[in-house]
One Martini backbone bead per residue (centre of mass of N, CA, C, O) as a GRO file, in nm:
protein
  390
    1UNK     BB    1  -0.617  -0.777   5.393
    2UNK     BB    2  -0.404  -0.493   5.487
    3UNK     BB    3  -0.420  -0.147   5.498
    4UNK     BB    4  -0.176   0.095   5.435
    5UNK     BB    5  -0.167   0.447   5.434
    6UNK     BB    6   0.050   0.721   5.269
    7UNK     BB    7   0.097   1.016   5.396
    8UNK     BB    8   0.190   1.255   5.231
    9UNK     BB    9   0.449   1.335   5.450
   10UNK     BB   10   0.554   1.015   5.346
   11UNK     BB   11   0.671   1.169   5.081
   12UNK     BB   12   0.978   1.235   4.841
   13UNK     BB   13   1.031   1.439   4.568
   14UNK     BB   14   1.315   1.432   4.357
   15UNK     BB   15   1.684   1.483   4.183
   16UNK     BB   16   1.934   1.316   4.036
   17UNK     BB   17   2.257   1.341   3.949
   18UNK     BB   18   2.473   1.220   3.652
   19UNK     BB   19   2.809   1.218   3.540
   20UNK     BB   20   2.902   1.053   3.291
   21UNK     BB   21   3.196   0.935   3.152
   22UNK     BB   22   3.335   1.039   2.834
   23UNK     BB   23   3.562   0.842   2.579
   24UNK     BB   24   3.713   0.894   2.259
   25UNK     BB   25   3.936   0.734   2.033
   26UNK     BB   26   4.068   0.804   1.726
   27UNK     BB   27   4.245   0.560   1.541
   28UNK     BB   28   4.218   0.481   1.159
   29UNK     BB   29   3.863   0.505   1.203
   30UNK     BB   30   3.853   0.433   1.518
   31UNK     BB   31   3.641   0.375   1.798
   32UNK     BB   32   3.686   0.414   2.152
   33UNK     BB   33   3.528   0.344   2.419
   34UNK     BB   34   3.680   0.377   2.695
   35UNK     BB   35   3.913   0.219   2.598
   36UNK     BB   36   3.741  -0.028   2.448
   37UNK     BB   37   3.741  -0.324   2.315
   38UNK     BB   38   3.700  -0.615   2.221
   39UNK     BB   39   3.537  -0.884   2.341
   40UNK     BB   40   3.547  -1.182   2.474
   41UNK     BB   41   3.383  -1.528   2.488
   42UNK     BB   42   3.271  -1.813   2.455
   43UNK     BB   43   3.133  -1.792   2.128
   44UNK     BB   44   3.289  -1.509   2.091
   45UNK     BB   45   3.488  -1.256   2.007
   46UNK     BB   46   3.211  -1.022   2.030
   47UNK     BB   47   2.984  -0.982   2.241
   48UNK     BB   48   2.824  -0.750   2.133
   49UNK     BB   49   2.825  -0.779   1.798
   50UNK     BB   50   2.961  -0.503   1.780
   51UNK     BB   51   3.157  -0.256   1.717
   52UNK     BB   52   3.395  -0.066   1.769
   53UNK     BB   53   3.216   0.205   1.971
   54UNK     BB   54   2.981   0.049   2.009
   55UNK     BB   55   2.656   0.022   2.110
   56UNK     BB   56   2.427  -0.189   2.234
   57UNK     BB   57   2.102  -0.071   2.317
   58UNK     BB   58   2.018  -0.372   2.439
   59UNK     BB   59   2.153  -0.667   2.427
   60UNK     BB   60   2.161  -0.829   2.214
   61UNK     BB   61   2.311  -1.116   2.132
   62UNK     BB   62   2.496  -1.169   2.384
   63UNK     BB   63   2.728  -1.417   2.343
   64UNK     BB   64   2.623  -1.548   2.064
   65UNK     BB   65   2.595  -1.857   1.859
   66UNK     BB   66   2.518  -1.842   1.566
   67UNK     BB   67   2.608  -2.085   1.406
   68UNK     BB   68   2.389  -2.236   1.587
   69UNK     BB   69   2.102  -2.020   1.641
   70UNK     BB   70   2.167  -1.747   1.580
   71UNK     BB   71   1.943  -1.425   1.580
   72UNK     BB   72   1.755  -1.272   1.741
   73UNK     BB   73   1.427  -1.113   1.664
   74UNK     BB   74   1.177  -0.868   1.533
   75UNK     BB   75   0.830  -0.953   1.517
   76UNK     BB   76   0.517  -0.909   1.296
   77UNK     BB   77   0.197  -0.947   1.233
   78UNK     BB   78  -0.023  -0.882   0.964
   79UNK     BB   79  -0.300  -0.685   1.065
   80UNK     BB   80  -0.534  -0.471   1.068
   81UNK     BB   81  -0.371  -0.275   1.275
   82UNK     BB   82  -0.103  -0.185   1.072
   83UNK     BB   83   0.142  -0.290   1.187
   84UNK     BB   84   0.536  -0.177   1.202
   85UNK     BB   85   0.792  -0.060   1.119
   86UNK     BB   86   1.019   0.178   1.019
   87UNK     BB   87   1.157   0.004   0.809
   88UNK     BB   88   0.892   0.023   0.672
   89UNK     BB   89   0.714   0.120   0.400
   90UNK     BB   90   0.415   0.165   0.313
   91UNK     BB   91   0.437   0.066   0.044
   92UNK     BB   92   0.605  -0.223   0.136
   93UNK     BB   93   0.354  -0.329   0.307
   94UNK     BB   94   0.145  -0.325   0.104
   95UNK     BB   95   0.277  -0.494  -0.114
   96UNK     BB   96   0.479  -0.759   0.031
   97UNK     BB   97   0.250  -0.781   0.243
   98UNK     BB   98   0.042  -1.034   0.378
   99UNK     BB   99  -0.195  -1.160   0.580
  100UNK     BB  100   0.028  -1.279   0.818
  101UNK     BB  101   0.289  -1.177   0.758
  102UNK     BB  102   0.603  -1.159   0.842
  103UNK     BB  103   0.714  -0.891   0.998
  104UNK     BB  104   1.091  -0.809   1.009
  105UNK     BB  105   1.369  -0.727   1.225
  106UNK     BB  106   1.725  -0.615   1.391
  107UNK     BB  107   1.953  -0.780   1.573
  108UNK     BB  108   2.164  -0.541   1.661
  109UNK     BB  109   2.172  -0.228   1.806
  110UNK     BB  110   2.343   0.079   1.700
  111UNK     BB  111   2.581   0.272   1.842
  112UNK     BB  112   2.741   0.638   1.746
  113UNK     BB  113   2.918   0.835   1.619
  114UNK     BB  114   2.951   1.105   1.375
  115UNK     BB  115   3.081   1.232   1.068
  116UNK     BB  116   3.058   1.578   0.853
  117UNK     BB  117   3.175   1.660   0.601
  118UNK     BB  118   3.197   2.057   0.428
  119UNK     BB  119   3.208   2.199   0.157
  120UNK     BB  120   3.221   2.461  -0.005
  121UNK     BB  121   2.909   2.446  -0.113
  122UNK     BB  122   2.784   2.238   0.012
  123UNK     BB  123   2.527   2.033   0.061
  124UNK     BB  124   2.338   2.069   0.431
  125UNK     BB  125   2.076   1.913   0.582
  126UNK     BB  126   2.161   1.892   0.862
  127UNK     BB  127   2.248   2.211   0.909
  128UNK     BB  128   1.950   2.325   0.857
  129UNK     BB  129   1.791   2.208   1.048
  130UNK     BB  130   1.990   2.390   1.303
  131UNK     BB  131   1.916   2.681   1.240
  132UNK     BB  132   1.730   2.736   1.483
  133UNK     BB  133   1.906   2.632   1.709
  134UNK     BB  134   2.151   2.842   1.667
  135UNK     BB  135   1.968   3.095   1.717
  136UNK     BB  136   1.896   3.018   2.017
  137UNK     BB  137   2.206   3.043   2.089
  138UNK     BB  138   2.267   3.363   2.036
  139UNK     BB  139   2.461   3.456   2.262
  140UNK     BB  140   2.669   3.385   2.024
  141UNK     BB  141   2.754   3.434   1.738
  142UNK     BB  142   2.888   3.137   1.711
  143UNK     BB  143   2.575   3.063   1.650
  144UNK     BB  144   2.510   3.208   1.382
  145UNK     BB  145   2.419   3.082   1.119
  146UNK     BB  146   2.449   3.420   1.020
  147UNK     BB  147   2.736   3.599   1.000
  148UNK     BB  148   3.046   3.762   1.007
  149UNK     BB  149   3.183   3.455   1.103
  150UNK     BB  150   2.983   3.356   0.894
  151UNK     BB  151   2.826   3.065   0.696
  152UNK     BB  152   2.710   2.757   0.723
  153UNK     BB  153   2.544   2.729   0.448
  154UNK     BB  154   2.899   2.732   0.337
  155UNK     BB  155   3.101   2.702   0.485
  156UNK     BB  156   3.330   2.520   0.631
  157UNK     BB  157   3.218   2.208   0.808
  158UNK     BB  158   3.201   2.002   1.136
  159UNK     BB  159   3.018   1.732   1.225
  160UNK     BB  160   2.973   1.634   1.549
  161UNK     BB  161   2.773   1.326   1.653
  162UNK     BB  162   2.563   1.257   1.987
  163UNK     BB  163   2.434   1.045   2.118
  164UNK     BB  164   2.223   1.036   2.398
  165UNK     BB  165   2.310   0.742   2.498
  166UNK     BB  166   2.613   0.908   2.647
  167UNK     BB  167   2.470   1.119   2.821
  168UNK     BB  168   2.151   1.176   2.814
  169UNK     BB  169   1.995   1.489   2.897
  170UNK     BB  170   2.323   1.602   2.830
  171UNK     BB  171   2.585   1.819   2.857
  172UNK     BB  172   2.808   1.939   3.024
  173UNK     BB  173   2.912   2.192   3.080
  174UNK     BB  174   3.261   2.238   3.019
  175UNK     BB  175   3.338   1.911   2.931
  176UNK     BB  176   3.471   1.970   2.663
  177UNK     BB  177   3.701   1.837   2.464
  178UNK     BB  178   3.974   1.829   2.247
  179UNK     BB  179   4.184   1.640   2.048
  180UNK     BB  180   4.518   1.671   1.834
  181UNK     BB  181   4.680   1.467   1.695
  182UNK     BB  182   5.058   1.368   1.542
  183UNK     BB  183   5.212   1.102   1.608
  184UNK     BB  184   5.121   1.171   1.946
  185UNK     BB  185   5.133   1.497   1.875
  186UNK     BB  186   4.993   1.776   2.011
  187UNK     BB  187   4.826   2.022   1.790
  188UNK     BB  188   4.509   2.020   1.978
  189UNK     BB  189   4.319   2.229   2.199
  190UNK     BB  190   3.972   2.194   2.333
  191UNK     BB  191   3.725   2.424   2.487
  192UNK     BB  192   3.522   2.531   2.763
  193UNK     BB  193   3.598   2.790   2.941
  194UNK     BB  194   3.310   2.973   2.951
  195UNK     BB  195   3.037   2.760   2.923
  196UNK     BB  196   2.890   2.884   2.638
  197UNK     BB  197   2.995   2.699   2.363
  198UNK     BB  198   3.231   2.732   2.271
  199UNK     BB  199   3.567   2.687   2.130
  200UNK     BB  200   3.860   2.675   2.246
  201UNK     BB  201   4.205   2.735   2.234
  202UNK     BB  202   4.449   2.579   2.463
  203UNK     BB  203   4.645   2.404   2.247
  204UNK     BB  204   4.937   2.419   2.263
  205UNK     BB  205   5.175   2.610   2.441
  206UNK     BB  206   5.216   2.910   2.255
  207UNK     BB  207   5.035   2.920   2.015
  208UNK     BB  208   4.906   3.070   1.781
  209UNK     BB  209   4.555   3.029   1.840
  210UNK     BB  210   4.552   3.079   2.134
  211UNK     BB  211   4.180   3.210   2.188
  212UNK     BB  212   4.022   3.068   1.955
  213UNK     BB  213   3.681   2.963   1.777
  214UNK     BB  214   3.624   2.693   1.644
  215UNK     BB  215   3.362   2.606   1.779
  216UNK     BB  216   3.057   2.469   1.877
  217UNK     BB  217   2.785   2.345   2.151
  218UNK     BB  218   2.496   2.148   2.119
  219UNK     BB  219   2.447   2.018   2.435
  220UNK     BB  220   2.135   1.882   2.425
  221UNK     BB  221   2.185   1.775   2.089
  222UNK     BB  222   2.484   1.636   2.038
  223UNK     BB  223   2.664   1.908   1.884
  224UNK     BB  224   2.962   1.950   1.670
  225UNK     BB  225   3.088   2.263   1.554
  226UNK     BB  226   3.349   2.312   1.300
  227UNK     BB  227   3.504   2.626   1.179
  228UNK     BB  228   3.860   2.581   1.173
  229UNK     BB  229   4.099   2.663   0.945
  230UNK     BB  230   4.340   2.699   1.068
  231UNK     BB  231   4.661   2.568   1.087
  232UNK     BB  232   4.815   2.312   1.321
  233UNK     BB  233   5.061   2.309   1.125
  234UNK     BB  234   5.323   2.330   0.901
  235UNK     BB  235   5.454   2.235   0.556
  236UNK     BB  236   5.184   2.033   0.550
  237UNK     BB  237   5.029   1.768   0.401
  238UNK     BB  238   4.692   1.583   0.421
  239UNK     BB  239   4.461   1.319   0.354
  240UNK     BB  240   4.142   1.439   0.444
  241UNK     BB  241   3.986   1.372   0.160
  242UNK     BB  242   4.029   1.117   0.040
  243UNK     BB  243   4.286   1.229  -0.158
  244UNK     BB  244   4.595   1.247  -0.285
  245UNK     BB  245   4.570   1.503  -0.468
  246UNK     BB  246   4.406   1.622  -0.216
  247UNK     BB  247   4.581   1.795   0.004
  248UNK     BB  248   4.620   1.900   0.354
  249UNK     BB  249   4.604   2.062   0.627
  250UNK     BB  250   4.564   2.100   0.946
  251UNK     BB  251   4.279   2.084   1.109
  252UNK     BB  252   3.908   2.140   1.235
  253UNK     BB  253   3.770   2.046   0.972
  254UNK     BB  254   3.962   1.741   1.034
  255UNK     BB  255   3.834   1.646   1.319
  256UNK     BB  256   3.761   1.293   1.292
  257UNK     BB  257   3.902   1.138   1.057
  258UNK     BB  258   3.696   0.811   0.988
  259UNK     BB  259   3.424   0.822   1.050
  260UNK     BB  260   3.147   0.759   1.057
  261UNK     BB  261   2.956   0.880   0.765
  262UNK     BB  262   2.936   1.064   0.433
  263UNK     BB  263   3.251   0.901   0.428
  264UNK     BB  264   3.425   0.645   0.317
  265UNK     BB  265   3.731   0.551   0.411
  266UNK     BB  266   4.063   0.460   0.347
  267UNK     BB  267   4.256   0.314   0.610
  268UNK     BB  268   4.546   0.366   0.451
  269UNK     BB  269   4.451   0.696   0.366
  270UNK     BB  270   4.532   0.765   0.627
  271UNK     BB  271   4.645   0.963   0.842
  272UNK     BB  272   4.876   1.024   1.133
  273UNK     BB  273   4.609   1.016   1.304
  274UNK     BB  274   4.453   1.126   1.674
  275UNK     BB  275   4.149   1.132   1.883
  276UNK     BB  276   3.978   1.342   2.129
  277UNK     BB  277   3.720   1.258   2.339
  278UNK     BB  278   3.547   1.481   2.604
  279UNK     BB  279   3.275   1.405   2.856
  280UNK     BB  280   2.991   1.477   3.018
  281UNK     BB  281   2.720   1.409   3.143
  282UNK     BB  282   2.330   1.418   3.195
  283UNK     BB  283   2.118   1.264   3.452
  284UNK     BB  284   1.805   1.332   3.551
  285UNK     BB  285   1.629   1.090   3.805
  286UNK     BB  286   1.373   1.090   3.966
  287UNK     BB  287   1.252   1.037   4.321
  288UNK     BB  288   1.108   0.858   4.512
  289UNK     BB  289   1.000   0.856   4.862
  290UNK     BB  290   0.882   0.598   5.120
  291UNK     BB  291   0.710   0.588   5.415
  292UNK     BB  292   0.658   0.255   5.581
  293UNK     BB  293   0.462   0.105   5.846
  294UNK     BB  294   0.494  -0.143   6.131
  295UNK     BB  295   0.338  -0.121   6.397
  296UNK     BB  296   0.236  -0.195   6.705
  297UNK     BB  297   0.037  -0.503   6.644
  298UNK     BB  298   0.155  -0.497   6.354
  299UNK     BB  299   0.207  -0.779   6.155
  300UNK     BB  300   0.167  -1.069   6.302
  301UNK     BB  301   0.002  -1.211   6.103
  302UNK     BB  302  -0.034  -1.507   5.888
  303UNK     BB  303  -0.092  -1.741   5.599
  304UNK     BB  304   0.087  -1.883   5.629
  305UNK     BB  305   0.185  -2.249   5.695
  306UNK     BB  306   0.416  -2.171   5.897
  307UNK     BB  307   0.259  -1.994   6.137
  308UNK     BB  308   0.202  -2.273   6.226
  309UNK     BB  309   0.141  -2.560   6.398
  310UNK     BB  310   0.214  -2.870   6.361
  311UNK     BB  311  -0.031  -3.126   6.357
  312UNK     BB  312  -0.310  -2.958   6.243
  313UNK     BB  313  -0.600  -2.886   6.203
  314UNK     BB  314  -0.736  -2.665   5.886
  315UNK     BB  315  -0.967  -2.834   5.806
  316UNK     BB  316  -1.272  -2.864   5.771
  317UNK     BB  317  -1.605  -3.024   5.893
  318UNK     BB  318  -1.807  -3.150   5.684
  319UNK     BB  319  -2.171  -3.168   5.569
  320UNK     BB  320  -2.495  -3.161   5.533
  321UNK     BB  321  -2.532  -3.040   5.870
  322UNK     BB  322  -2.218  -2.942   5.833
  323UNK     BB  323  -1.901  -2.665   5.925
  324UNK     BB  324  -1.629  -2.707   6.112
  325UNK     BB  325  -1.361  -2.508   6.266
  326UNK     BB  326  -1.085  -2.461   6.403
  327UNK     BB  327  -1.051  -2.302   6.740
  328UNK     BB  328  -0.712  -2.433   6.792
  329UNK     BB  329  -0.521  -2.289   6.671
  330UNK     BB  330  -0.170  -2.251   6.661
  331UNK     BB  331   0.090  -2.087   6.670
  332UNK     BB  332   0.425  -2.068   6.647
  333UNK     BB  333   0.707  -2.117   6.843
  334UNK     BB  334   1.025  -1.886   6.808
  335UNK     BB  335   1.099  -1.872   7.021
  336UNK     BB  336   1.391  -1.848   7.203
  337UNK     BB  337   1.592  -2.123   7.369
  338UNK     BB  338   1.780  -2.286   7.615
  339UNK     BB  339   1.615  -2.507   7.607
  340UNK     BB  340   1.325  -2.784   7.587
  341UNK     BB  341   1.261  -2.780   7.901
  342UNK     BB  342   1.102  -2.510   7.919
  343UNK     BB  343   0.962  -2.310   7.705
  344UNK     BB  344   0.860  -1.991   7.565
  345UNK     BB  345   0.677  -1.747   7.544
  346UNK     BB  346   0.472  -1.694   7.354
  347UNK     BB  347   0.538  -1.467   7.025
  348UNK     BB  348   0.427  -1.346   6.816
  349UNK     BB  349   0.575  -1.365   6.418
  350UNK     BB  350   0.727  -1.207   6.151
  351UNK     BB  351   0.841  -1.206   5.829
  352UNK     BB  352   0.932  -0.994   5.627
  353UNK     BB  353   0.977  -0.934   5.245
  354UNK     BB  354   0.705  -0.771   5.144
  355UNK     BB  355   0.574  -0.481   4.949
  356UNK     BB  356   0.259  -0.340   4.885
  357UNK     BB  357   0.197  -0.127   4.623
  358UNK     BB  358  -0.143   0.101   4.611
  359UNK     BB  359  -0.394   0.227   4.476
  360UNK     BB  360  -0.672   0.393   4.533
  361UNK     BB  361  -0.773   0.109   4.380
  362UNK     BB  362  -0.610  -0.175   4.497
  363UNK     BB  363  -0.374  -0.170   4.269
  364UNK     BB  364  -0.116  -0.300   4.156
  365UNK     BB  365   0.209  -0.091   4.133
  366UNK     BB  366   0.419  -0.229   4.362
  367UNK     BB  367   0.714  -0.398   4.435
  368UNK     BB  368   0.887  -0.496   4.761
  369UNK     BB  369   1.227  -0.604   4.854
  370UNK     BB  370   1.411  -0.751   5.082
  371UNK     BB  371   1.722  -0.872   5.144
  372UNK     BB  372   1.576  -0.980   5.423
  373UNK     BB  373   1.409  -1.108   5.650
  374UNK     BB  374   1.181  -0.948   5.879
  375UNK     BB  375   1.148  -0.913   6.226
  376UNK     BB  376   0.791  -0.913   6.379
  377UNK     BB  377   0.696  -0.774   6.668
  378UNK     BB  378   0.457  -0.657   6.904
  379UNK     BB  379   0.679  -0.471   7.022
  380UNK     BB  380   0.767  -0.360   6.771
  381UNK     BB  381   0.880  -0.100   6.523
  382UNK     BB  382   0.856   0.000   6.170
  383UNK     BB  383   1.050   0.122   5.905
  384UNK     BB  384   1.053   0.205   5.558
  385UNK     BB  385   1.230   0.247   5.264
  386UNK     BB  386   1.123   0.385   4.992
  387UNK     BB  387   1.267   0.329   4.630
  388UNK     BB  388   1.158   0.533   4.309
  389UNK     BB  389   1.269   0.547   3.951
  390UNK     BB  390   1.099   0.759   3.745
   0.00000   0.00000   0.00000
């Protein structure tokens, strides 16, 4: 086997970004993502296996048919190493399970957004968690977690919650759109028109409180804190407490009622209302690209089988005595030829189909596969290019 080393200026390391749109659209208490309801497929109505507006995380059991099968899961044997899943405490592992025994866990996972709203005085362990990340972005007031503008850790508050596996490694900033719905008709839109985070009410035109912050984005950890009480109906009073006796106007403190979250919501009691979220991801690739070259009179030869003419012998003549191999093999004369008799005269020719890449000690660290295979003669260079995602 023959190495070609490749030289560092061979070598090629960028970084490629991805946007990709997301659109949530809540209606009902269901959030639809990207407009996709559920999947029918062979064996059941529902593909992905799991809720509408959710991710299958891995894409295990999908179309599978559960009634014949069942549902493949991940288990761990209990031995010394005292491995086991997160979803099993340490007393659980201790106590329940003895040495041998399977520890099971399930698929599928699956994600979604999720909404937290916070009435005045009330406790909110997660937006406390969030005090330092708010105070570092405090380029602006409205992220300032107790200011003039307000106090987080009491004031009502709505925090929608966006896993980072729809956006990838942030959310784009100004990319964030907010609408908010009344039997169809828009009576609210939030933008970032300044890109700095702000959540400013941009609609419907005309509007009362148009130019106002109703929350902010923070955009890396993948949260809408939402803190904008003013009234966007008048004289409307509706049901976003899931409380028919205390019922509310709208506004952003209930934009996104009945989303999966701490409370959970009775699809009869919901208002007419539905919720549009649109964003972009930010994706972020490393990227190698290699030049590695097949230059003239270089991989012409080859151990294939198929490399050399049928009907000889390649097998050595062994005895006690001897040990003698044919030293008269001839490669294939694969050269096209337009008769018959006389052939074309001979030219080695391998057809390239795969390159094998090699750490400094020789170990195999990454195989590339070509489309198809590639013709190589003697008198031919080649440069492939390779390209891989870090």
């Amino acid at each position: 086997m023959s190495f070609k080393k490749i030289k560092p200026n061979e070598i090629f390391i960028n970084q490629v970004e991805f946007n990709p749109k997301v659109n949530f659209f809540i209606y009902n208490g269901t959030p639809y993502l990207n407009n996709k309801n559920q999947i029918s497929g062979a064996f059941t109505a529902n593909v992905g296996n799991v809720p509408t507006g959710f991710i299958n995380l891995y894409e295990m059991n999908v179309d599978r048919n559960i009634s014949a099968t069942g549902l493949i899961y991940p288990f761990i044997t209990k031995d010394g190493s005292l491995t086991s899943f997160k979803t099993i405490s340490t007393t659980s592992f201790n106590s329940d399970f003895s040495y041998g025994d399977i520890v099971t866990g399930s698929y599928p996972l699956s994600s979604s957004i999720s909404r937290d709203y916070y009435q005045f005085g009330e406790t909110r362990t997660r937006i406390q968690a969030l005090q330092n990340t708010l105070n570092y972005y405090k380029s602006s007031n409205h992220y300032a977690y107790s200011s003039s503008l307000g106090n987080k850790a009491t004031q009502p508050l709505n925090l929608i919650s966006i896993p980072s596996i729809f956006y990838g490694d942030s959310i784009e900033k100004g990319s964030i759109d907010l609408s908010f719905y009344i039997s169809g008709t828009l009576i609210g839109k939030l933008q970032d028109t300044k890109k700095n985070g702000e959540l400013i009410q941009v609609g419907p035109t005309g509007s009362l409180n148009t130019g106002s912050v109703a929350g902010v984005v923070l955009y890396t950890e993948g949260f809408i804190l939402l803190t904008g009480s003013w009234g966007l109906e008048s004289g409307v009073a509706r049901n976003y407490l899931n409380d028919i006796s205390n019922q509310v106007t709208s506004s952003w403190l209930y934009f996104g009622t009945g989303i999966q979250g701490s409370e959970i919501y009775t699809a009869g009691n919901l208002p007419s209302s539905s919720f549009d979220i649109k964003f972009n991801g930010v994706n972020k690739t490393p990227i190698m690209t290699m030049l590695v070259h097949a230059d003239r009179g270089e991989y012409n030869h080859s151990s294939n089988p198929t490399f050399i003419k049928q009907s000889q012998r390649t097998s050595p003549i062994t005895s006690s005595t001897a040990f003698v191999e044919n030293k008269t093999i001839n490669p294939a004369n694969v050269v096209s030829s337009s008769y018959n008799d006389p052939q074309e005269y001979l030219e080695k020719t391998t057809f390239i189909t795969k390159i094998n890449i090699y750490d400094e000690d020789k170990n195999l660290i990454g195989v590339a596969k070509v489309a198809k295979p590639v013709r190589k003669t003697q008198d031919r260079s080649l440069t492939f290019k390779l390209r891989y995602d870090l």
